[in-house]
N, C-alpha and C positions, 0 to 999 in steps of 0.2 A: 748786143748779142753778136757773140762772131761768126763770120760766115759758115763752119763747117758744122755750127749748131742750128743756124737759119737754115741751112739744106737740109738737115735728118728734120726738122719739123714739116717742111715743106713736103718732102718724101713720107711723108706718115700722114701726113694730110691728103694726098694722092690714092695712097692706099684704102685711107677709112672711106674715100667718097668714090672708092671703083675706077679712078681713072688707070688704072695699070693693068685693067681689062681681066682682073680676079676677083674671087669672094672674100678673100682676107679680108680686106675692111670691115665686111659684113658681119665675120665671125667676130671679131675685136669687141664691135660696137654688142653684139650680143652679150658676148662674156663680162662688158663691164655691167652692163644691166642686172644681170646676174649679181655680181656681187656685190653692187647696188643696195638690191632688193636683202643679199644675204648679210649684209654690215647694220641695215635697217631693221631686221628683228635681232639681231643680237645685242643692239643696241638699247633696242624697247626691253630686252629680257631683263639685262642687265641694272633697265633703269627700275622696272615692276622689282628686281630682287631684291634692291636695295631697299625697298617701299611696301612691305606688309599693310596688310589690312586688317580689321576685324569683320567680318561678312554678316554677325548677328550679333543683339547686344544679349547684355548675361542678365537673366531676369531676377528680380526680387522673390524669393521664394517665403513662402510660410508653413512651419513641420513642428510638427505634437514632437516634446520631449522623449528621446527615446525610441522613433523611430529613423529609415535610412534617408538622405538627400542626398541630389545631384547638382552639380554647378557647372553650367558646359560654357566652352570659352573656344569657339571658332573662328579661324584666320586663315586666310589666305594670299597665296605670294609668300610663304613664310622664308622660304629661301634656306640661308645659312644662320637665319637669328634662332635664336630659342626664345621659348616661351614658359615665364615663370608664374604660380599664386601665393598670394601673399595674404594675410588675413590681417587689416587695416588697423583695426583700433589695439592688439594688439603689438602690432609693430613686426609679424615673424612671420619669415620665409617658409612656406609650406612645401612647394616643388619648387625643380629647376630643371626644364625641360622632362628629360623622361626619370628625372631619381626625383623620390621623397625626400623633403629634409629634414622635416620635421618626424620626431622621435615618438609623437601619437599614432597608435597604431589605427586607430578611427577612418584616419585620413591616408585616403590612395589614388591614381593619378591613371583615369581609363584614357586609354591611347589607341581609339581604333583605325584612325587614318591621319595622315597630313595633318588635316585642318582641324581634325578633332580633339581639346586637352580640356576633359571633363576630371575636375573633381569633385571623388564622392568620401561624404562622412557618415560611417555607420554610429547607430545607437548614439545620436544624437544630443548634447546635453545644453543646459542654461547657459554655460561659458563659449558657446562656440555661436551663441550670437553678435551677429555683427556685421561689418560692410567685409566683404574681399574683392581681390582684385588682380585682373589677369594680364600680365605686362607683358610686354614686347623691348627688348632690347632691342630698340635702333636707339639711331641720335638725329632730334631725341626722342626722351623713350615714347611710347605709345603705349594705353592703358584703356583697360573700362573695369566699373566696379558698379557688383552687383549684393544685395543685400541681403541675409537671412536672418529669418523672426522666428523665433523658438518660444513657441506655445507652450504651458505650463497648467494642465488641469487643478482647483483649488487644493488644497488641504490641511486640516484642522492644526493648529501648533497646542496641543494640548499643555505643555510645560509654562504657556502664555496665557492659558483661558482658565476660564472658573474650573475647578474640580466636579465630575458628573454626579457629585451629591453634594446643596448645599443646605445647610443649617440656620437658621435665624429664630429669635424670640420676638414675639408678635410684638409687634408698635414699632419697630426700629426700620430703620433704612436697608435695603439691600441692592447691591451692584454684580448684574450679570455680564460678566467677559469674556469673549469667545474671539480671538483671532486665527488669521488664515494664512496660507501663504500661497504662490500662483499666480502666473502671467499670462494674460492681463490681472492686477489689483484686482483679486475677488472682492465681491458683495456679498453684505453677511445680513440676513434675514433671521428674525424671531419671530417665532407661532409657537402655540398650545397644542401640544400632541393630541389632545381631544377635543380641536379644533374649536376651546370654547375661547370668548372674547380676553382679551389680557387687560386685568385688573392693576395700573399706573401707580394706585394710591392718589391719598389728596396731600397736593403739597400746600401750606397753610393759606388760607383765603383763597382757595378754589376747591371747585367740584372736582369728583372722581373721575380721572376721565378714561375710559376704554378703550382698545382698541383692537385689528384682529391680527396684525402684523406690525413689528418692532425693525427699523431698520437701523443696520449700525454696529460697530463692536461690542461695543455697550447699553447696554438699560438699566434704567433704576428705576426699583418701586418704592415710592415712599409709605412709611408706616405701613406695612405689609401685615396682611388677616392671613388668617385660614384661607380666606377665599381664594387667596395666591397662592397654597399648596398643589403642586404638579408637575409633571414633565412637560418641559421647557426642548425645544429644537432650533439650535442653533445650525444652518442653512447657507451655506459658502458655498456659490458658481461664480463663473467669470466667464461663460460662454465655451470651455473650452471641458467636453464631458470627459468622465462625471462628476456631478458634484455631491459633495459630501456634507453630512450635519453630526451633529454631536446631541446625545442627548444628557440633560440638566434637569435635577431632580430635586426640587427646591420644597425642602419640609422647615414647615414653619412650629416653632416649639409655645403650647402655651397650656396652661393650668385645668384639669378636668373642669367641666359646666355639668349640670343636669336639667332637663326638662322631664317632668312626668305629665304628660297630655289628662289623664285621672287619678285626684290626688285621696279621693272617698270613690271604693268602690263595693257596691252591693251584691250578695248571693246567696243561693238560699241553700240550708245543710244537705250532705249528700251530693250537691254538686261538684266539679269543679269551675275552676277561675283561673285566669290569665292577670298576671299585674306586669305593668311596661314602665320603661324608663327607656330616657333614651340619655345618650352621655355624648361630649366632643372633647376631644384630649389629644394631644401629641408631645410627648412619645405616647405609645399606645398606652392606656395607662389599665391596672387590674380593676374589674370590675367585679362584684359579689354582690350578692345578696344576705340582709342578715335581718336576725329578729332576737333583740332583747341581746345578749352576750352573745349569740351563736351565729357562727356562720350558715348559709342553707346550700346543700349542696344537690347533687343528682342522685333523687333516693326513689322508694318504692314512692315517695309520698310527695316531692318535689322533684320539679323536672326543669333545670335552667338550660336557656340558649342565648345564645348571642350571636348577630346578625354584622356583620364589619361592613363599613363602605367609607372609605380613604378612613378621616378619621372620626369620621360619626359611629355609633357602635348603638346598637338597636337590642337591648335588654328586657328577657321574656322571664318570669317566675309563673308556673301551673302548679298550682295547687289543686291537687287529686280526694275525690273526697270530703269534703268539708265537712268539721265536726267542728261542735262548740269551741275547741281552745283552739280552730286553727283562726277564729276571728280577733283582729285586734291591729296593731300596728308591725308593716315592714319596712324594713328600710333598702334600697340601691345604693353602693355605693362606687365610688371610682377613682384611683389613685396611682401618680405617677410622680416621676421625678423632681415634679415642682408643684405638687399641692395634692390638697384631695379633696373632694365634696361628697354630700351626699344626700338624700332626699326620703319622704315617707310618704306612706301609701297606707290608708285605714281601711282593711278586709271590715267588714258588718254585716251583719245577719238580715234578709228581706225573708219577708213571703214568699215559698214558691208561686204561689196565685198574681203575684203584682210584677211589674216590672220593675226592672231595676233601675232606680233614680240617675239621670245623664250629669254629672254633678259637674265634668266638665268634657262637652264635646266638640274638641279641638281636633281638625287636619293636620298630620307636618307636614310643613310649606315646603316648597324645590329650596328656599334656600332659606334651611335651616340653621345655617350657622350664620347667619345675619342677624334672623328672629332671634336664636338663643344671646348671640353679642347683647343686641338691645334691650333683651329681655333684664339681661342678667346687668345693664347698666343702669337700667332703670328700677330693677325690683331687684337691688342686691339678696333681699330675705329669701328669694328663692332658690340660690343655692347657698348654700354652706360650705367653706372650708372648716376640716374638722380641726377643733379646738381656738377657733377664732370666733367667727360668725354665729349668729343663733339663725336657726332653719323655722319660718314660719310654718311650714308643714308639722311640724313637733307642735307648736301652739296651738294651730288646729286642732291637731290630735289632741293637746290634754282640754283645751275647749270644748269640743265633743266630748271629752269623758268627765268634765262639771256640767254639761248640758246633762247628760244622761241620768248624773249623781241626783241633780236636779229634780230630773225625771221620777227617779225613782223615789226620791224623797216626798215629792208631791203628791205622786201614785201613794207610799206608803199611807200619809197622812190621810189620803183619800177613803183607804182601807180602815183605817181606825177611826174615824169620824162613822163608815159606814156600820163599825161591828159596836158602837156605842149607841148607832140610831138603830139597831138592827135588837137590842133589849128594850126598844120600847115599841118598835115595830116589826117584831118576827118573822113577819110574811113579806119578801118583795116582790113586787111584780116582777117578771118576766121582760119585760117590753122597756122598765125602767135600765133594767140592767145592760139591754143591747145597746140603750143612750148612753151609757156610762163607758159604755166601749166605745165606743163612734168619739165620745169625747177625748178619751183618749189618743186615740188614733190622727184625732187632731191636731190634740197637743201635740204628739212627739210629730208629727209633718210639720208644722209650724217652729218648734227648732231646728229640725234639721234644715227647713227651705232659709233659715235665718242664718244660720253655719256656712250653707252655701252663696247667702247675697256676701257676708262678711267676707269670705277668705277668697270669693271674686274679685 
């Protein structure tokens, strides 16, 4: 050091420590303190501006299709950086600091302070789920990414499911289809609109088996009855309301049947009488009543009704009045698109004084189209398809009128044995003749009770 630089040090070191009998020193030593302290925060400023932060992290949101969200991205120290969002699994720049970039008008960038860069997407749709993410240009960069889930209420893809009316011919297989669409993967449910059990079918070497809820796209009924005629509700939620069904209308097609619960029925002249049939058909099929070539329709003298429930059909003939020619045989009949049947009823004359004979007194059962299936698999003769089958009701009938013929033939010969015994004995008793009626009266109960064991 040269000496005229060791003396200005020396003489300034004099000064700072007061020997020169002034405050200079004192102020010196203050002022550097001062800017000390003032190079130390400008220091720290400089280093926090270079240094952003995020102060909260950006949460995972979850929002129904359709309505508004918000995505807030808070920073602090932001300094001279900017702050951009970006939507991840797309790959595209949404903002960049305070301008949109993106050309969706959905999407806008609320700016209400410094630290605050929310954005929001209106009328929210499927495609705008996904991860985004709120960047910080430093080096290097600094980032958080927060996620949104776009909820989807179910709903029916009809152009993918069964049609809301289906068709089938009884015995065959049928498949109901019903998809959805909806986020989360809706669940699709089957029940019976009249909440009665669902009939599976038997699929071969097993029992039928029931159930009261179908889960699944699909179900199938094997070999499908009548019994499976119904609306069908197909049932898609996914948690996220409401949910939606679809209804399925499943008509099953199959050949009129008849049951007649009394196939001989008794009443005495002057009265009237009620004859019933009951029929099962689908499509619905024409039902009439007839006697001999003629149809019977709603007159002063006859009075038809018919009673509908799905497709069982409850057929009433009143006959008004009763005179001699209205006794004798009618017939019910029923006919549709794929067959016809039909069945007889023998009107006959009683005593007013007696009652009239129960020839057959039969309940219809709740499930009558089970009895009538069985019936009609086991006792094909009691229905008839017209011009195939022969109708044992008709047999009846003309057996009851060789029983009668019978009747009468015996009766006759009765009558002439009595007007041959009646030139040798003139006079008859009285009391004889009442036995002669009693005998009668027994004879013909004793065909008719035999007519009735046979055609039970």
């Amino acid at each position: 050091m040269s000496p005229p630089v060791a003396q200005q040090v020396i003489s300034s070191m004099r000064i700072l420590m007061g020997e020169d009998g002034t405050c200079e020193g004192q102020k010196r030593i203050q002022q550097l303190a001062r800017n000390t302290r003032y190079f130390r925060q400008r220091l720290k400023e400089m280093v926090l501006a270079s240094d952003p932060e995020f102060s909260e992290q950006i949460p995972n949101v979850t929002v129904a299709v359709g309505r508004d969200v918000t995505l807030p991205c808070v920073v602090d120290h932001l300094g001279t950086h900017k702050v951009a969002w970006i939507h991840v699994d797309k790959q595209m720049i949404l903002t960049i600091h305070h301008h949109v970039i993106t050309r969706n008008s959905r999407f806008r960038l609320m700016h209400n302070n410094p630290k605050h860069w929310i954005l929001q997407i209106t009328n929210v749709q499927e495609e705008d789920r996904g991860y985004y993410m709120c960047q910080i240009n430093t080096v290097p960069m600094k980032s958080q990414i927060g996620h949104l889930e776009v909820i989807v209420s179910p709903d029916i893809l009809d152009d993918q499911s069964s049609p809301s009316s289906v068709v089938v011919r009884e015995g065959f297989d049928v498949t109901l289809v019903c998809k959805a669409s909806g986020y989360p993967t809706p669940m699709i449910t089957w029940r019976r609109e009249d909440n009665q059990l669902i009939l599976l079918g038997k699929k071969q070497g097993q029992q039928q088996e029931s159930v009261s809820i179908v889960e699944g796209e699909e179900f199938r009924i094997y070999k499908v009855s009548r019994l499976n005629m119904g609306v069908y509700l197909c049932i898609s939620s996914n948690g996220v309301p409401p949910s939606v069904s679809k209804r399925i209308t499943l008509d099953v097609e199959f050949s009129p049947m008849i049951w007649i619960p009394n196939q001989l029925v008794g009443a005495p002249m002057n009265r009237e009488v009620t004859l019933e049939c009951y029929t099962e058909a689908y499509p619905k099929p024409i039902n009439y009543w007839t006697r001999g070539q003629g149809v019977l329709i709603t007159n002063d003298k006859y009075e038809t009704t018919e009673i509908d429930s799905a497709y069982k059909v409850h057929m009433k003939l009143k006959i008004k009045k009763l005179e001699w020619k209205d006794f004798g045989s009618y017939k019910c009949s029923a006919t549709n698109s794929l067959g016809g049947t039909e069945g007889a009823i023998r009107l006959y004359e009683i005593n007013p004084h007696t009652q009239s004979p129960r020839v057959t007194d039969l309940k219809i059962p709740s499930n009558f189209g089970e009895f009538s299936t069985v019936r009609n698999a086991s006792s094909p003769m009691r229905s008839k398809k017209i011009g195939s089958e022969t109708n044992s009701l008709l047999e009846e009938s003309s057996d009851i009128e060789k029983a009668r013929k019978m009747e009468n033939t015996a009766q006759y010969g009765k009558e002439a044995d009595e007007k041959i015994v009646s030139h040798h004995r003139p006079e008859i008793d009285s009391g004889c003749a009442s036995l002669t009626n009693f005998k009668k009266f027994v004879a013909t109960f004793l065909i008719i009770y035999s007519i009735i064991i046979h055609g039970s």
